[in-house]
MARTITOR-795958 format. One record per residue: residue number from 0; residue in three letters; x, y, z of N, C-alpha, C, O in turn. Coordinates in steps of 0.05 Angstrom, whole numbers, always signed. Example, Ala and Ser with C-alpha at 12.3 -4.5 7.8 and 13.67 -1.06 7.14 Angstrom:
// residues 2
<0,'ALA',<+264,-114,+156>,<+246,-90,+156>,<+264,-66,+156>,<+285,-66,+169>>
<1,'SER',<+257,-45,+142>,<+273,-21,+143>,<+258,+1,+157>,<+268,+23,+161>>
//
This chain:
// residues 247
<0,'UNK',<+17,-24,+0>,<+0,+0,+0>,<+17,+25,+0>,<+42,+23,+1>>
<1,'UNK',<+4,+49,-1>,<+23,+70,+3>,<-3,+92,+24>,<-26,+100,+22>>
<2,'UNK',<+26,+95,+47>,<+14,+110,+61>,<+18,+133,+73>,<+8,+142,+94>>
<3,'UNK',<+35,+144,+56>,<+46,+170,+59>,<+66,+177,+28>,<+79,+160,+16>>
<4,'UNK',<+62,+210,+19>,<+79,+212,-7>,<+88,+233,+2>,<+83,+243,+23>>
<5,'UNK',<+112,+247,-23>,<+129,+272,-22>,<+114,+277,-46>,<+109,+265,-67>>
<6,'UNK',<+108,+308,-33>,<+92,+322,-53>,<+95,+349,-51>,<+77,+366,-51>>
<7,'UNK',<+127,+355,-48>,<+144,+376,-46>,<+150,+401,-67>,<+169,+417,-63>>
<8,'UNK',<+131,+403,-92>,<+138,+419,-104>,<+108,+434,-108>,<+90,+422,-95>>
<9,'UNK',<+101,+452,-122>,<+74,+464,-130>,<+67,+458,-147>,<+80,+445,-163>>
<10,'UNK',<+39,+464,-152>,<+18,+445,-172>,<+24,+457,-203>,<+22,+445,-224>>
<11,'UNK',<+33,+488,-199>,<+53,+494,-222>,<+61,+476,-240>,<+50,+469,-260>>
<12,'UNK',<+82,+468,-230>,<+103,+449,-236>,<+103,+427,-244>,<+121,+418,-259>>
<13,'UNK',<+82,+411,-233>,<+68,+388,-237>,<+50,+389,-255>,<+43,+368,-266>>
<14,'UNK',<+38,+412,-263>,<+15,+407,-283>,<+42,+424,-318>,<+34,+423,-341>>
<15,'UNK',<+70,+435,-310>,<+78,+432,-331>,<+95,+406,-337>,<+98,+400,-361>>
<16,'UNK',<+104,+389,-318>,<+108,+366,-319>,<+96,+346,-333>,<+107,+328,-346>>
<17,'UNK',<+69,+350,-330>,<+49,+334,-343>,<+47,+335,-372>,<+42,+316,-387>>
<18,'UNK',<+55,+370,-381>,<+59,+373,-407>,<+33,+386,-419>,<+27,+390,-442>>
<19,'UNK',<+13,+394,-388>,<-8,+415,-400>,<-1,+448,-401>,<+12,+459,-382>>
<20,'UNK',<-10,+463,-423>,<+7,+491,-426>,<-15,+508,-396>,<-8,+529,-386>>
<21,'UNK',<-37,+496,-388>,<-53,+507,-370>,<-64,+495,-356>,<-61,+470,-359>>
<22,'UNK',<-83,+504,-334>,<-98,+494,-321>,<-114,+513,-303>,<-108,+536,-296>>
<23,'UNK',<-133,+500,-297>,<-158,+513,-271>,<-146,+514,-243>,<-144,+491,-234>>
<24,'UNK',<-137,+531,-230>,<-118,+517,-207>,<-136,+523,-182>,<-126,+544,-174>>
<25,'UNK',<-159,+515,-162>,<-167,+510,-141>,<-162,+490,-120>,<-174,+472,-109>>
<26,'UNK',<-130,+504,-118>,<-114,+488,-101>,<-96,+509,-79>,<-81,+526,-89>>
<27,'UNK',<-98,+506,-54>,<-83,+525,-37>,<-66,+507,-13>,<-57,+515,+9>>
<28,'UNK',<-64,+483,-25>,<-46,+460,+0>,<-18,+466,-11>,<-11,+464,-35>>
<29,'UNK',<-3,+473,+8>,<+23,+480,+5>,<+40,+455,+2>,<+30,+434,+11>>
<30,'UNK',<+62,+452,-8>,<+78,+431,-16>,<+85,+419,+14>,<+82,+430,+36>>
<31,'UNK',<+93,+401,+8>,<+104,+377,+33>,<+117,+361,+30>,<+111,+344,+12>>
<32,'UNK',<+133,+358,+43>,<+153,+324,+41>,<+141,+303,+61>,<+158,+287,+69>>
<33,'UNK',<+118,+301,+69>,<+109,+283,+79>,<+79,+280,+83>,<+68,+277,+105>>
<34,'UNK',<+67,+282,+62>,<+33,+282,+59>,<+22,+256,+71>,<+32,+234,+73>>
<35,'UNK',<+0,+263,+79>,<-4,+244,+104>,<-40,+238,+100>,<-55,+257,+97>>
<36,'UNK',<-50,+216,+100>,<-81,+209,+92>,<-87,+230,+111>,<-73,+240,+129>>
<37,'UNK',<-117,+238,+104>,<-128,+251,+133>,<-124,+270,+126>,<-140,+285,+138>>
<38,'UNK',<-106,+287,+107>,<-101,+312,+95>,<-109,+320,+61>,<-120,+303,+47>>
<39,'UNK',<-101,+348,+51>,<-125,+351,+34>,<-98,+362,+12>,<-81,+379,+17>>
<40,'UNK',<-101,+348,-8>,<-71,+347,-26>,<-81,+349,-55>,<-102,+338,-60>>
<41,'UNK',<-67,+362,-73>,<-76,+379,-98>,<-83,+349,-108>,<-74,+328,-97>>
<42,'UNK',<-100,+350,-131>,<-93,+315,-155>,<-112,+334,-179>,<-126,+354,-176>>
<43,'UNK',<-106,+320,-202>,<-112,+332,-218>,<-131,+316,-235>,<-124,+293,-242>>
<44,'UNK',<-159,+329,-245>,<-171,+311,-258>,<-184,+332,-287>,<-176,+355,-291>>
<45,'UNK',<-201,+318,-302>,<-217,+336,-326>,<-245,+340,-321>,<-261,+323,-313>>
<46,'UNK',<-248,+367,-328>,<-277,+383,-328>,<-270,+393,-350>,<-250,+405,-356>>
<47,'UNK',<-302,+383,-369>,<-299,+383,-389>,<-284,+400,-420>,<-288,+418,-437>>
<48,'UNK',<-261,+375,-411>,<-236,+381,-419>,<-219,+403,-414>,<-204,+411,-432>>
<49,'UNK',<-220,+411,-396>,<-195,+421,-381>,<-185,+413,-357>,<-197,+394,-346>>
<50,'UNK',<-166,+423,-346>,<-144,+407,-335>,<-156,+423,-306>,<-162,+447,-306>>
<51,'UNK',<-158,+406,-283>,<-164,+420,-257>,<-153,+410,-237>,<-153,+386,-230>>
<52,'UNK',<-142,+432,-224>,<-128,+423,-193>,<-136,+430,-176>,<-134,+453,-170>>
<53,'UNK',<-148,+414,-161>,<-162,+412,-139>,<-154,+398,-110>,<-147,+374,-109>>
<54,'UNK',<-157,+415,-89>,<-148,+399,-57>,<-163,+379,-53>,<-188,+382,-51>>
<55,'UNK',<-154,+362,-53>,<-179,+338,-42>,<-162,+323,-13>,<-140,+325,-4>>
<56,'UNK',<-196,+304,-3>,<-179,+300,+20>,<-174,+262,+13>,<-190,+247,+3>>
<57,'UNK',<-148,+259,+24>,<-130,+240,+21>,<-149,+216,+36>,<-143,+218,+60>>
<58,'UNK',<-168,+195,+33>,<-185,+179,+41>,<-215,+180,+30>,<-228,+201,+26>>
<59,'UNK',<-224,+154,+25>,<-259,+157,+23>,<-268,+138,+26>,<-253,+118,+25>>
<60,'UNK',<-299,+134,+31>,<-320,+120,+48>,<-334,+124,+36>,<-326,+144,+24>>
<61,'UNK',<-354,+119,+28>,<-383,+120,+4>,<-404,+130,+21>,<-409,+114,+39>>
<62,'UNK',<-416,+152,+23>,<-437,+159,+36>,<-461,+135,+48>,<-470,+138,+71>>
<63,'UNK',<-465,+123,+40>,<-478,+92,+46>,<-455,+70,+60>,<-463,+46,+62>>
<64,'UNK',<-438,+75,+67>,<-420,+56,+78>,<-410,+64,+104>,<-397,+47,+117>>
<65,'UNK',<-416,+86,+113>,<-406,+102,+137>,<-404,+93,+164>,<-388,+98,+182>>
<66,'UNK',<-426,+74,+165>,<-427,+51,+193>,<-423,+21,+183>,<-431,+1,+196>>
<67,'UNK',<-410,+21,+159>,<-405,-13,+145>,<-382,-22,+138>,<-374,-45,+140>>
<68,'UNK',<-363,+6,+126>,<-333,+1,+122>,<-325,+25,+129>,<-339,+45,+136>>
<69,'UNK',<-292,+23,+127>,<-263,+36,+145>,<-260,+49,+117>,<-259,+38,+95>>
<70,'UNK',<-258,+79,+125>,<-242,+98,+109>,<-214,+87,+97>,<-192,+90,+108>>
<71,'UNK',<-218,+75,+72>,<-190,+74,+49>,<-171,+99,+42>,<-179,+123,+39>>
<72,'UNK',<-152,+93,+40>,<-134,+111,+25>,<-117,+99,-4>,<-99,+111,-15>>
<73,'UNK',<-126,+79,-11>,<-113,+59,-26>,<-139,+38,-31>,<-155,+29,-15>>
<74,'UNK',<-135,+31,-64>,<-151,+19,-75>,<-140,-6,-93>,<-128,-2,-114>>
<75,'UNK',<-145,-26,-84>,<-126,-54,-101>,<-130,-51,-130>,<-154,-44,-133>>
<76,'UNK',<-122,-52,-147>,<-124,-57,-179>,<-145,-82,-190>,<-154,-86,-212>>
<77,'UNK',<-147,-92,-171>,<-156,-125,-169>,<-191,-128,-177>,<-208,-140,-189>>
<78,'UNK',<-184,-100,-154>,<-215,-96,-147>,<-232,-64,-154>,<-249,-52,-142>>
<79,'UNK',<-217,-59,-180>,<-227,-30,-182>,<-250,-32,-205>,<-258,-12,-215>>
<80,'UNK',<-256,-47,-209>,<-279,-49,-222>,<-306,-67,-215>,<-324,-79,-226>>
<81,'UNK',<-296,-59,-186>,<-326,-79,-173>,<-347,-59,-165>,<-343,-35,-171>>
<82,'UNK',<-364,-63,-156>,<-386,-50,-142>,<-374,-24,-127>,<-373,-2,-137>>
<83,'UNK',<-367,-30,-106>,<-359,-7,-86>,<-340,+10,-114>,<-353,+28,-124>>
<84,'UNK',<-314,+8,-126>,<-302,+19,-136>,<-311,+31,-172>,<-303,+50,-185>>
<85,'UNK',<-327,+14,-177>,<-333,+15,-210>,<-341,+45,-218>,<-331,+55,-238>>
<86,'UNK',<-360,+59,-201>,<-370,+84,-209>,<-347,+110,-208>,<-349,+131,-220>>
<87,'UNK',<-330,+104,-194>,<-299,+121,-186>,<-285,+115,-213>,<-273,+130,-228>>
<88,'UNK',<-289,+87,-217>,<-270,+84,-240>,<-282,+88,-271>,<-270,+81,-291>>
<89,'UNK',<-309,+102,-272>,<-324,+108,-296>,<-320,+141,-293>,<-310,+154,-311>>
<90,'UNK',<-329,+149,-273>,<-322,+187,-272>,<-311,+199,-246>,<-312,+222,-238>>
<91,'UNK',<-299,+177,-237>,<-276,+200,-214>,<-247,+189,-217>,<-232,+181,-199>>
<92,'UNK',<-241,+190,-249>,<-205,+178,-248>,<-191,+204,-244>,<-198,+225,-255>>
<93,'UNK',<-170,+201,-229>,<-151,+220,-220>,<-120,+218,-223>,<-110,+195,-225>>
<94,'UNK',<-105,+240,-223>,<-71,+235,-221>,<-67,+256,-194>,<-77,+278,-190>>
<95,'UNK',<-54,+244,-181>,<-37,+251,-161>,<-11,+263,-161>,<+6,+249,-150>>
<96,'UNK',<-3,+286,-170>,<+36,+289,-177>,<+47,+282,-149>,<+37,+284,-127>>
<97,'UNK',<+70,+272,-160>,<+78,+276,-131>,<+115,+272,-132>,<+121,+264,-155>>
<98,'UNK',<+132,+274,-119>,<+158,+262,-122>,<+169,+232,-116>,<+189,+218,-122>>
<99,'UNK',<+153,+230,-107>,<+165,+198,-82>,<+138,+190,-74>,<+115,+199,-77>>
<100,'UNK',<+151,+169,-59>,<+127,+148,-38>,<+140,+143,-22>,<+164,+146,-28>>
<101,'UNK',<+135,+133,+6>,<+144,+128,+27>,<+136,+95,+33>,<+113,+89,+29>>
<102,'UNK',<+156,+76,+42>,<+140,+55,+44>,<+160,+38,+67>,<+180,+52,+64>>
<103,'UNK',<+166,+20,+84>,<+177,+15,+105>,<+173,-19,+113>,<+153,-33,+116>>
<104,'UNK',<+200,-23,+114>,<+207,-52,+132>,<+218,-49,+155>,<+225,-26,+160>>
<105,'UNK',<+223,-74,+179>,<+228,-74,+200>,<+200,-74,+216>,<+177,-66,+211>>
<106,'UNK',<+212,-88,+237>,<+191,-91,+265>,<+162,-65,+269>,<+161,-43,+259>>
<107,'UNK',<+148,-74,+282>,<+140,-47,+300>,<+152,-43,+323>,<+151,-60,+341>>
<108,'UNK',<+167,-18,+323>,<+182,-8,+339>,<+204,+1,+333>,<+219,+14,+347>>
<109,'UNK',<+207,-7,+305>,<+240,-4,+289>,<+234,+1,+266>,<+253,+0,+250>>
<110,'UNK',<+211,+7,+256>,<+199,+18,+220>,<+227,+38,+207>,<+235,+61,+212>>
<111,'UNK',<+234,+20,+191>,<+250,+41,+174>,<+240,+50,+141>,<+240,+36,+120>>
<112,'UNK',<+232,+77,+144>,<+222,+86,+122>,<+242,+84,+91>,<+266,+78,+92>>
<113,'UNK',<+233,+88,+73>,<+244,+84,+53>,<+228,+109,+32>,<+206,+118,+34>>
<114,'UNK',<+251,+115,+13>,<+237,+132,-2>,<+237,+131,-29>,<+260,+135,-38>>
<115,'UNK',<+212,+124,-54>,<+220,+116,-65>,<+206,+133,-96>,<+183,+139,-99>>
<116,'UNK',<+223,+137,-113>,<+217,+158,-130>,<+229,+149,-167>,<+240,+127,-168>>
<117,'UNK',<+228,+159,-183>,<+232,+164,-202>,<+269,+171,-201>,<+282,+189,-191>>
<118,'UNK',<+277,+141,-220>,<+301,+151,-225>,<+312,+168,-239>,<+333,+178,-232>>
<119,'UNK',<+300,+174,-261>,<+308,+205,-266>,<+301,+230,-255>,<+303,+252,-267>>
<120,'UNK',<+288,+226,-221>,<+277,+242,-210>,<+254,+262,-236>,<+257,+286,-238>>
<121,'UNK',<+241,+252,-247>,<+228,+267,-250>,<+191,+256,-243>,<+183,+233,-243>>
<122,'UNK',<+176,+277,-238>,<+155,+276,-214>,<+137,+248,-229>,<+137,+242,-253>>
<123,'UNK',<+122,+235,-205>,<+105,+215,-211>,<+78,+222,-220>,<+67,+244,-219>>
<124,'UNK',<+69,+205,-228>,<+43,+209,-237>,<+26,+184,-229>,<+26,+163,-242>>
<125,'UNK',<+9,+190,-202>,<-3,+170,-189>,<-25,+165,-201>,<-40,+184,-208>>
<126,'UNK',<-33,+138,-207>,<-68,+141,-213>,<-81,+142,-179>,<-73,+140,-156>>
<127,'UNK',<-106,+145,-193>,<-129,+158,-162>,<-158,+151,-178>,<-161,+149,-203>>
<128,'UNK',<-179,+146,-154>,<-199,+140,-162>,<-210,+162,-133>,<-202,+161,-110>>
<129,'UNK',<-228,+178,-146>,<-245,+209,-133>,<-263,+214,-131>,<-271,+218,-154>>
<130,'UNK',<-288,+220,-110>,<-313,+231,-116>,<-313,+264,-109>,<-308,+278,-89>>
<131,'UNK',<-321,+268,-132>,<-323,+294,-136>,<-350,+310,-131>,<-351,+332,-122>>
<132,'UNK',<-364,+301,-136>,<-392,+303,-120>,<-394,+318,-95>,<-372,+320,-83>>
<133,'UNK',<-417,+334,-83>,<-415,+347,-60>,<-421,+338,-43>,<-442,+325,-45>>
<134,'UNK',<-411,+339,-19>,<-414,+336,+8>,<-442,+335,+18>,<-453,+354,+8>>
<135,'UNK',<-464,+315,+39>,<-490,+320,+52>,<-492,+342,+61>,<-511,+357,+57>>
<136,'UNK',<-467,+349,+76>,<-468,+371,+92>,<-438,+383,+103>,<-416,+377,+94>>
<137,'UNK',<-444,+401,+124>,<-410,+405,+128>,<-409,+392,+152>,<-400,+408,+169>>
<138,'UNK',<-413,+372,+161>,<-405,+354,+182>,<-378,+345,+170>,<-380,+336,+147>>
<139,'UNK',<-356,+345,+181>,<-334,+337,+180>,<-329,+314,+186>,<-307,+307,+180>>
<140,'UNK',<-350,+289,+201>,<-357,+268,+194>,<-352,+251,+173>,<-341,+229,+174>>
<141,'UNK',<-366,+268,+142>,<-372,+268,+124>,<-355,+265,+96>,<-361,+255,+74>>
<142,'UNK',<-326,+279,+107>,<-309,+293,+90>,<-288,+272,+79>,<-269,+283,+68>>
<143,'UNK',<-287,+245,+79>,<-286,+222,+61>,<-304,+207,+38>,<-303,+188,+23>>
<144,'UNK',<-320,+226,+46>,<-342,+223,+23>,<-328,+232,+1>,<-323,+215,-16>>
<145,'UNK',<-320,+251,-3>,<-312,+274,-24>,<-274,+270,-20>,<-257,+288,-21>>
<146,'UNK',<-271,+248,-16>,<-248,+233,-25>,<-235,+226,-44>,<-246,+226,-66>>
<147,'UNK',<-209,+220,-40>,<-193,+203,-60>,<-180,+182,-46>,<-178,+180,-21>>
<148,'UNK',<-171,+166,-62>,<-158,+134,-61>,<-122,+140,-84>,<-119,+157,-101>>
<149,'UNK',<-108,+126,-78>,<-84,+117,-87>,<-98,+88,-107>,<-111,+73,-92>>
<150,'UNK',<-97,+81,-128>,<-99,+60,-135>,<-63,+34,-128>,<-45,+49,-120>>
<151,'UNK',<-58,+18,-129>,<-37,-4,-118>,<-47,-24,-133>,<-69,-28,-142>>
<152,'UNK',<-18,-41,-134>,<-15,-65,-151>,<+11,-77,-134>,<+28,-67,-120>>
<153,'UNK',<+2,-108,-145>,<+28,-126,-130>,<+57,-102,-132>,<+54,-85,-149>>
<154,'UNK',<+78,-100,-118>,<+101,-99,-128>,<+113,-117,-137>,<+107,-141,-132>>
<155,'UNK',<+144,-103,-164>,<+159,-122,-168>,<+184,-128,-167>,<+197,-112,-153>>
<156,'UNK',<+199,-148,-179>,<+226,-138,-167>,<+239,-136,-153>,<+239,-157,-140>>
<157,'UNK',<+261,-118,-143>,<+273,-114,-117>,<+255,-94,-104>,<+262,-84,-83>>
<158,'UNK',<+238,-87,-114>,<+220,-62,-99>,<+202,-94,-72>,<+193,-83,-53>>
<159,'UNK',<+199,-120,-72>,<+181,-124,-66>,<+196,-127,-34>,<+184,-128,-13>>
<160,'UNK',<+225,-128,-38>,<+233,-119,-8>,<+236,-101,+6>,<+248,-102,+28>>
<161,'UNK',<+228,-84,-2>,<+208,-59,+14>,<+184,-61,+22>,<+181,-58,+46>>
<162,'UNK',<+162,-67,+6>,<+131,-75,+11>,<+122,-92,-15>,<+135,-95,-36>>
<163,'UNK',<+105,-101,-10>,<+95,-116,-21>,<+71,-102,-45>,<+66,-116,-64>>
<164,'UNK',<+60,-80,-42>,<+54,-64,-53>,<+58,-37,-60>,<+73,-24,-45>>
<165,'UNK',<+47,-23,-83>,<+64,+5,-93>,<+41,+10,-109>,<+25,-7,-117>>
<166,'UNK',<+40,+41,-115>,<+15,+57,-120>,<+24,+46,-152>,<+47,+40,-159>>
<167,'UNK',<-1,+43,-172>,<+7,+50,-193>,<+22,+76,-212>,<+13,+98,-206>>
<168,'UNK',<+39,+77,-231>,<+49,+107,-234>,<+49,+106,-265>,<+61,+88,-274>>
<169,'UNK',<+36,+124,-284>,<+39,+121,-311>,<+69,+153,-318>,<+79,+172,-305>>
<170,'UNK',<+69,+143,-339>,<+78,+159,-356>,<+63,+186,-358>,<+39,+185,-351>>
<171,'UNK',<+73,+215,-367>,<+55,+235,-366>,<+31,+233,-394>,<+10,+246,-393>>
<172,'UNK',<+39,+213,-418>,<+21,+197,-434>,<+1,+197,-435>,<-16,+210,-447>>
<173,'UNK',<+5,+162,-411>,<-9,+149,-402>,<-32,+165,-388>,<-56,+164,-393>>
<174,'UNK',<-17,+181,-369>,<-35,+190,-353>,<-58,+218,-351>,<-72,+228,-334>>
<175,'UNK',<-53,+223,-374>,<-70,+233,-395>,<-99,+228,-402>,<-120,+241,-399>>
<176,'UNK',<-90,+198,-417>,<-107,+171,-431>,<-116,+170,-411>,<-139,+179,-416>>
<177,'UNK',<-116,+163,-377>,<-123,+155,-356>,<-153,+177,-344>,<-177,+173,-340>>
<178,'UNK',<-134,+200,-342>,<-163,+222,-346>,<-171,+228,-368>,<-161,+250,-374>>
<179,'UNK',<-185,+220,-386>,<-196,+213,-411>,<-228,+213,-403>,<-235,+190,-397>>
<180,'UNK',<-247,+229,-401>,<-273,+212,-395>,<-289,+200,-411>,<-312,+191,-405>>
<181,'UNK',<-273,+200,-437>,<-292,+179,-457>,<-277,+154,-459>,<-280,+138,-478>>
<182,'UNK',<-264,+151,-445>,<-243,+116,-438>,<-262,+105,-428>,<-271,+119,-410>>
<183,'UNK',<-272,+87,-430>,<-287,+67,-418>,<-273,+52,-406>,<-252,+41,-414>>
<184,'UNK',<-293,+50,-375>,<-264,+44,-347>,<-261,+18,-357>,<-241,+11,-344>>
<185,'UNK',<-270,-7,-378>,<-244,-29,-377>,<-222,-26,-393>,<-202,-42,-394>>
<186,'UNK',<-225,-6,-405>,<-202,+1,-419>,<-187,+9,-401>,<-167,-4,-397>>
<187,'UNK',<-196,+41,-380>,<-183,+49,-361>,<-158,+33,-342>,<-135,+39,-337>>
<188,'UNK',<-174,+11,-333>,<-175,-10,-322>,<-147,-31,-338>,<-125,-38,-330>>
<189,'UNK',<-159,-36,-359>,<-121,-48,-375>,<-102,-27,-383>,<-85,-36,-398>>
<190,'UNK',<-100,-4,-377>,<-88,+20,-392>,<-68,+18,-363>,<-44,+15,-367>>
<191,'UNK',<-78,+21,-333>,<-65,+16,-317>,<-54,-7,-308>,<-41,+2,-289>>
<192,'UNK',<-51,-27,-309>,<-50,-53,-308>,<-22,-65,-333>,<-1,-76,-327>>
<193,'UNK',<-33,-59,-365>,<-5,-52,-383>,<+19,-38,-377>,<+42,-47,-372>>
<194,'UNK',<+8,-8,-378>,<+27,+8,-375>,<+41,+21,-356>,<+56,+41,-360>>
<195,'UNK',<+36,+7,-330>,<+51,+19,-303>,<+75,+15,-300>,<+85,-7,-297>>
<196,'UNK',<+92,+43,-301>,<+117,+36,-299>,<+133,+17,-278>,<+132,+19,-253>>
<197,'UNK',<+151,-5,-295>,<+159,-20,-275>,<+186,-12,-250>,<+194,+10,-244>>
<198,'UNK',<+194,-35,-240>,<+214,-22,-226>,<+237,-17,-229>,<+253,-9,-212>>
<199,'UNK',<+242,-22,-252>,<+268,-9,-271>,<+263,+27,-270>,<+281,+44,-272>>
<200,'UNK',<+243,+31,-267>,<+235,+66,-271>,<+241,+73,-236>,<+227,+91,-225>>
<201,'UNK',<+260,+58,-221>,<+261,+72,-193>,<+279,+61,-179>,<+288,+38,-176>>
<202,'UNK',<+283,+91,-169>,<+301,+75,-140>,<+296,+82,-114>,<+284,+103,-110>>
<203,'UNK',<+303,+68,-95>,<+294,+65,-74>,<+310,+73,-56>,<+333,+67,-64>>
<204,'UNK',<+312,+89,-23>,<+339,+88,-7>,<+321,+96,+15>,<+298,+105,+13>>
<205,'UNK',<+337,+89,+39>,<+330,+98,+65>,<+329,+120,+78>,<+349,+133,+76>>
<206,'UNK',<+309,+131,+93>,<+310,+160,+99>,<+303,+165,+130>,<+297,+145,+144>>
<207,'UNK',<+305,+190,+141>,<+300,+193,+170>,<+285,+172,+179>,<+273,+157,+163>>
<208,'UNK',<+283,+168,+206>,<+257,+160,+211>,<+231,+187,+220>,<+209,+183,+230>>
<209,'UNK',<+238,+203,+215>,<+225,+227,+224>,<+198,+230,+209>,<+179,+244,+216>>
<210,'UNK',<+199,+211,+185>,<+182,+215,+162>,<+164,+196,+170>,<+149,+186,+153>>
<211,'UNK',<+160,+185,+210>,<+151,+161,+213>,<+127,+178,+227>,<+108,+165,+238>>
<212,'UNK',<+128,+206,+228>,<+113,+219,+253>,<+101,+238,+228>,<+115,+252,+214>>
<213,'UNK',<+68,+235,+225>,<+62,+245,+207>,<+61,+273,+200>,<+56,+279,+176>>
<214,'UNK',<+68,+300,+226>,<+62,+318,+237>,<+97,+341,+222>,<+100,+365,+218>>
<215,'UNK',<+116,+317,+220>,<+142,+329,+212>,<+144,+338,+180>,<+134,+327,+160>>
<216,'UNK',<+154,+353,+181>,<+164,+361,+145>,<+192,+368,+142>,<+208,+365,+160>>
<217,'UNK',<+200,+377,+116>,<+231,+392,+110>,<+240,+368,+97>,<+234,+344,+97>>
<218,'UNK',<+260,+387,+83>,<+275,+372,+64>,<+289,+349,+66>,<+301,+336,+49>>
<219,'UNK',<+287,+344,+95>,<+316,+325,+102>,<+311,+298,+111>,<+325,+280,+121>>
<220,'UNK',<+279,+301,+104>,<+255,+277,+102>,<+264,+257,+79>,<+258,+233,+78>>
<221,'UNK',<+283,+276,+53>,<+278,+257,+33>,<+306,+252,+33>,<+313,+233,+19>>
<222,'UNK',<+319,+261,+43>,<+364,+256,+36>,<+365,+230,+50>,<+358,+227,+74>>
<223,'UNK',<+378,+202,+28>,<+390,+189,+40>,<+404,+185,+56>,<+418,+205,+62>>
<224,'UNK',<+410,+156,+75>,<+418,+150,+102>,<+431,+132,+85>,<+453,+127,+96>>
<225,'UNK',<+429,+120,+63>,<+445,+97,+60>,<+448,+94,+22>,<+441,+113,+8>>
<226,'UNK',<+455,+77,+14>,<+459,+81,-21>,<+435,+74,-30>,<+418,+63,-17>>
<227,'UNK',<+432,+82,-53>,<+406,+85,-71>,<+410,+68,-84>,<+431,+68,-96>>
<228,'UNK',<+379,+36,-86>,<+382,+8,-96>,<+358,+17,-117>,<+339,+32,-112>>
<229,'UNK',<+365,+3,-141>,<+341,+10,-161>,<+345,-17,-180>,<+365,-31,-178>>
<230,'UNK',<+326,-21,-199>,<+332,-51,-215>,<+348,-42,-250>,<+344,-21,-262>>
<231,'UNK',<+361,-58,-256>,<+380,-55,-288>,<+354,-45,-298>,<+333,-59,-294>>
<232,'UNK',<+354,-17,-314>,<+336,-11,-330>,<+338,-28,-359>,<+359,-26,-372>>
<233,'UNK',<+310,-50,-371>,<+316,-49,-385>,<+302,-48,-412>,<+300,-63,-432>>
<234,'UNK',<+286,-8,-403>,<+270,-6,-424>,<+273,+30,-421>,<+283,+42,-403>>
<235,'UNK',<+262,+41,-442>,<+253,+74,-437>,<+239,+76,-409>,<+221,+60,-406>>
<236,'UNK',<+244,+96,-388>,<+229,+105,-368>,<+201,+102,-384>,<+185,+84,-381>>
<237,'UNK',<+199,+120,-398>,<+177,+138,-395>,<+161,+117,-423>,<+158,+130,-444>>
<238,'UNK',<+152,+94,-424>,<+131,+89,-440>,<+114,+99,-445>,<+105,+109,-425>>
<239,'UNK',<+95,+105,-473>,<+73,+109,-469>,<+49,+92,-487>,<+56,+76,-504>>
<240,'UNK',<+23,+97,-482>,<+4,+74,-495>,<-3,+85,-515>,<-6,+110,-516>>
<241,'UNK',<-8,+67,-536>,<-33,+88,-564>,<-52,+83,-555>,<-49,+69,-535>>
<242,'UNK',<-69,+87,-560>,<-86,+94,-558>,<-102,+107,-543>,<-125,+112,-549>>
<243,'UNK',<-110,+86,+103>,<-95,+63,+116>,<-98,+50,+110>,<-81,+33,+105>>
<244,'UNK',<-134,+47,+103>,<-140,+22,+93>,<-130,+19,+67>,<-114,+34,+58>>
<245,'UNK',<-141,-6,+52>,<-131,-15,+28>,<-161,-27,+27>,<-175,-35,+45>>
<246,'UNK',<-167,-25,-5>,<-197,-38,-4>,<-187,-55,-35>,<-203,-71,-46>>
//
């Protein structure tokens, strides 16, 4: 799963990253090196056909599920086209920019974080499944309603000795094709699943443990403690296609 990201630069930057010349920007969450569920973090999706950045908050719960299931932050690939997930994945697909992910082995008591990013450092492109829809009310109760999810897939590789899972991440392409709202989500659905960059597109290294306390930030969240392990690349980074909980 992923349960915390670096999302250290502005939505600026990320939406020229992406390779759009513009965007709608209704986003005022300041950058962070340690974004944390439970918090309200830019992702970018399409209104009709333009590019929009929007705070959303990092978890969701289905308005009908509120006394039946646990607020997700992460959504299996496995299962994104079932019931609970299918309508997210027809009109709430999302990208997440971000730099890194955070993900951790060792005991409880001894969690050593890890940080793990784009070897050409350049920014990720998370998929996300979003309801965009309005809130019942302003009960703060409520405010996973109007959520987002991380979508995840097995890891592979030497990534899987870190965790066992990792967010999906496309290409700026791909992830395009992904917010597409005339993709029909099984396409959606194999577009992520084909084209997710593997773990040749990363490397991985150890970082504070400071990044273990969700409340800390600064740069020094992301500087190696130890050498940077990544797998023999042995394709282009950047492919592209033609055409808490975990649920």
């Amino acid at each position: 799963m992923c349960g915390r990201f670096d999302q250290n630069d502005i939505a600026r930057r990320y939406v020229a990253a992406f390779g759009w010349a513009d965007a709608v920007y209704d986003s005022a969450a300041r950058p962070t090196f340690n974004a944390a569920p439970g918090t309200y973090r830019p992702v970018l999706h399409l209104v009709d056909g333009k590019l929009h950045v929007d705070d959303m908050y990092w978890g969701y719960r289905a308005s009908w599920a509120a006394d039946k299931l646990p607020v997700c932050v992460n959504a299996r690939i496995e299962k994104i086209t079932n019931n609970y997930w299918g309508r997210l994945l027809k009109s709430g697909r999302a990208i997440v920019p971000a730099n890194g992910w955070y993900e951790w082995t060792g005991a409880k008591g001894k969690r050593q974080p890890w940080h793990i990013h784009r070897r050409d450092r350049e920014p990720l492109f998370m998929l996300a499944l979003a309801n965009f829809g309005p809130l019942r009310d302003d009960n703060p109760d409520h405010k996973a309603e109007c959520g987002f999810v991380l979508v995840t897939a097995d890891a592979e590789g030497g990534m899987v000795d870190v965790h066992d899972r990792r967010p999906v991440v496309l290409s700026a392409a791909d992830a395009a094709t992904w917010l597409d709202p005339d993709l029909p989500r099984e396409q959606a659905e194999m577009l992520a699943r084909q084209m997710a960059l593997g773990p040749d597109a990363f490397e991985w290294y150890p970082v504070s443990t400071d990044v273990n306390y969700a409340g800390r930030d600064g740069a020094h969240l992301v500087e190696p403690i130890g050498e940077p392990i990544s797998e023999p690349a042995t394709e282009p980074v950047a492919a592209s296609s033609a055409g808490k909980g975990q649920a």
